[in-house]
C-alpha positions, 0 to 999 in steps of 0.5 A: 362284434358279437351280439351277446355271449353265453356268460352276459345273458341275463335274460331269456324270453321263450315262445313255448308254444304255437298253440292258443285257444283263441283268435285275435285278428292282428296276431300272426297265427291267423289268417282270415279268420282261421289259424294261419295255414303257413305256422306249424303246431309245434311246441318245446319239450323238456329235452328242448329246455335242457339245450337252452339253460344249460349250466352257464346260463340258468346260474347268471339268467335273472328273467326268463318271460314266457311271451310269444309271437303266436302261442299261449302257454294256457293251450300248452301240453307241458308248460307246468312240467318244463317251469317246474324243471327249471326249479328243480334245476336251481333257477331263481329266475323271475317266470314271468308269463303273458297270456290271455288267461281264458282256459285251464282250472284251479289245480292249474292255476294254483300250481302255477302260483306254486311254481313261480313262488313269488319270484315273478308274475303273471300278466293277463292280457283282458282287454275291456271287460265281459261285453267287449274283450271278445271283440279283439280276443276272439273266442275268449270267456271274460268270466272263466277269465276273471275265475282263473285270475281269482284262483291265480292270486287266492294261491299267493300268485303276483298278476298285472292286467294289461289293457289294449286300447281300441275304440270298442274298448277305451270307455271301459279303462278306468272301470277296469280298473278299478276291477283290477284294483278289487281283485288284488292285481299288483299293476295295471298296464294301459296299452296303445297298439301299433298294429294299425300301422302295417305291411301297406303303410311300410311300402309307401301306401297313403294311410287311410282310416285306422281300422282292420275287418275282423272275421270269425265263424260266425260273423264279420265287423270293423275293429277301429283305433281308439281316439288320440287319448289312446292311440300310439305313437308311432301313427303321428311318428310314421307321418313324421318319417315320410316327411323326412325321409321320403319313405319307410325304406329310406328311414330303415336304411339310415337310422341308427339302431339302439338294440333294446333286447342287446341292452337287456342282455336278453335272448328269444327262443321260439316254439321250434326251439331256433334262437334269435336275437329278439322277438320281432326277429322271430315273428317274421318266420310264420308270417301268412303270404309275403311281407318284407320281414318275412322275406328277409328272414327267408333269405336269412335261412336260405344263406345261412341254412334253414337249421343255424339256428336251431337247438335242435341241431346245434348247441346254444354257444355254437349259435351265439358263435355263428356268423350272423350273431357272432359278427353280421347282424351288429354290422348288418345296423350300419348297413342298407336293407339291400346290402348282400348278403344280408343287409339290415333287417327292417324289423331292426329298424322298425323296432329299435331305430331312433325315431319309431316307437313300435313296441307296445309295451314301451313307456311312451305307448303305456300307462303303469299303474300301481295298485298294490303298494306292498310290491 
């Protein structure tokens, strides 16, 4: 069965860039500290955009979201160029666009507004306010931040504050806020990461205290959960899932997958222009050292060919009819992380498996808070 074909595609999400100018310690562009030495810098071109939305596809595609595993589109080169084709091009497409919001001026700011032109939204990932959103975005200025947001919505743009909640952070929510409501944010997302949950839980270690060291240039220090109030479920739901199953594999191998970006009839296309069925198959590629998402992948590429699905060398159709996303990876969910020869993939079943609510952005793992009736 295949996993989706070019005339229901209605979605498309793109990670423009490798780029960013900042350093957060749980992103998969860093390593210690530094940018993950394993990720290429690369980012897509105009002619890359011209292989993805073809005619077929920016007639039907409602959404196209510019959100990605290790870039930000404020440390692009030619955002602005290739957003400003796809208008040219007839999209009518909601652009809505994560980042961190810490770089770039008015003109920018302003021509970005232009561009979205009320179709879609900007949404800043601020996480606390001036003296903590550091901690986590490291290298970010929370007052440039605030700046960008101000030319961002004098300019007509539509923005959403998401807030990820730690323990440095979680006393300062309902003050940003308030903030948030001030500036004339539309929405207001709290959100409660997953991230303390890893690679050591996956393989069956005992669960310590929920906490990862954080290293820049110049200093070391803890980053901590929040208190229950704000932590995700899937700490209390990884538990649950030892109990019952024995071990994370054992979990993965049996439960039922429900494909959230299948049901969104939506696509990922990543900064080297390779299609994938989602973002968190795509996160594996880059991954510092070796884990079991980005072994799977690497065996992906090794039986299918390291460029089948790239756009680069392919078209968008001769991909969504290859193999492994015309039939493999929809019968790959009934099957066994050790099947040959490519089983399920554990980002699968981790992310759209029955029990486990990973993604941050689902319902169960935030607050959406309205601030603008008039949207």
């Amino acid at each position: 069965m295949q996993f989706l074909n070019i005339e229901e595609i209605e979605s498309v999400q793109i990670d423009h860039t490798s780029k960013c100018n900042l350093l957060c310690p749980q992103c998969a562009r860093v390593y210690n500290g530094n940018v993950n030495p394993e990720m290429p810098i690369d980012e897509l071109s105009i002619e890359d955009y011209k292989k993805i939305f073809i005619p077929e596809i920016i007639k039907n595609v409602k959404v196209i979201t510019q959100c990605g595993n290790y870039g930000d589109i404020v440390a692009s080169s030619n955002i602005l160029d290739c957003l400003n084709w796809l208008r040219v091009q007839g999209s009518n497409a909601n652009f809505n666009i994560m980042t961190n919001g810490s770089a770039r001026n008015k003109e920018w700011w302003k021509e970005l507004a232009k561009i979205i032109n009320g179709m879609g939204k900007v949404v800043f990932s601020i996480d606390g306010l001036g003296d903590t959103n550091s901690v986590y975005r490291v290298n970010s200025n929370f007052n440039k931040i605030i700046e960008n947001v101000k030319y961002f919505i004098e300019a007509g743009g539509k923005a959403r504050w998401d807030f990820l909640v730690f323990s440095h952070n979680e006393h300062q929510v309902e003050e940003a806020k308030n903030l948030a409501k001030d500036l004339g944010f539309i929405e207001f997302n709290v959100k409660k990461t997953n991230r303390f949950i890893n690679e050591k839980n996956y393989q069956g270690w005992v669960k310590t205290e929920l906490s990862d060291r954080v290293k820049t240039k110049k200093t070391e220090y803890t980053i901590q959960a929040p208190t229950k109030k704000y932590q995700a479920n899937s700490s209390s739901q990884f538990d649950d899932i030892i109990k019952e199953f024995g071990s994370w594999n054992n979990y993965i191998n049996n439960t039922k997958i429900d494909c959230k970006f299948r049901k969104q009839k939506s696509i990922f296309i990543d900064f080297e222009a390779r299609l994938w069925p989602c973002t968190w198959t795509a996160s594996g590629m880059y991954h510092y050292g070796s884990n079991s998402q980005k072994n799977q992948i690497q065996k992906l590429l090794n039986y299918y060919g390291f460029d089948f699905n790239s756009l680069r060398h392919f078209s968008i159709e001769e991909i969504l009819n290859h193999e492994w996303l015309n039939k493999s990876l929809v019968k790959s969910w009934n099957l066994s992380m050790e099947s040959t020869p490519v089983g399920k993939l554990m980002c699968c079943g981790r992310t759209c498996g029955s029990i486990y609510d990973f993604s941050s952005s689902s319902d169960s793992n935030r607050e959406r808070i309205l601030l603008n009736a008039k949207y």
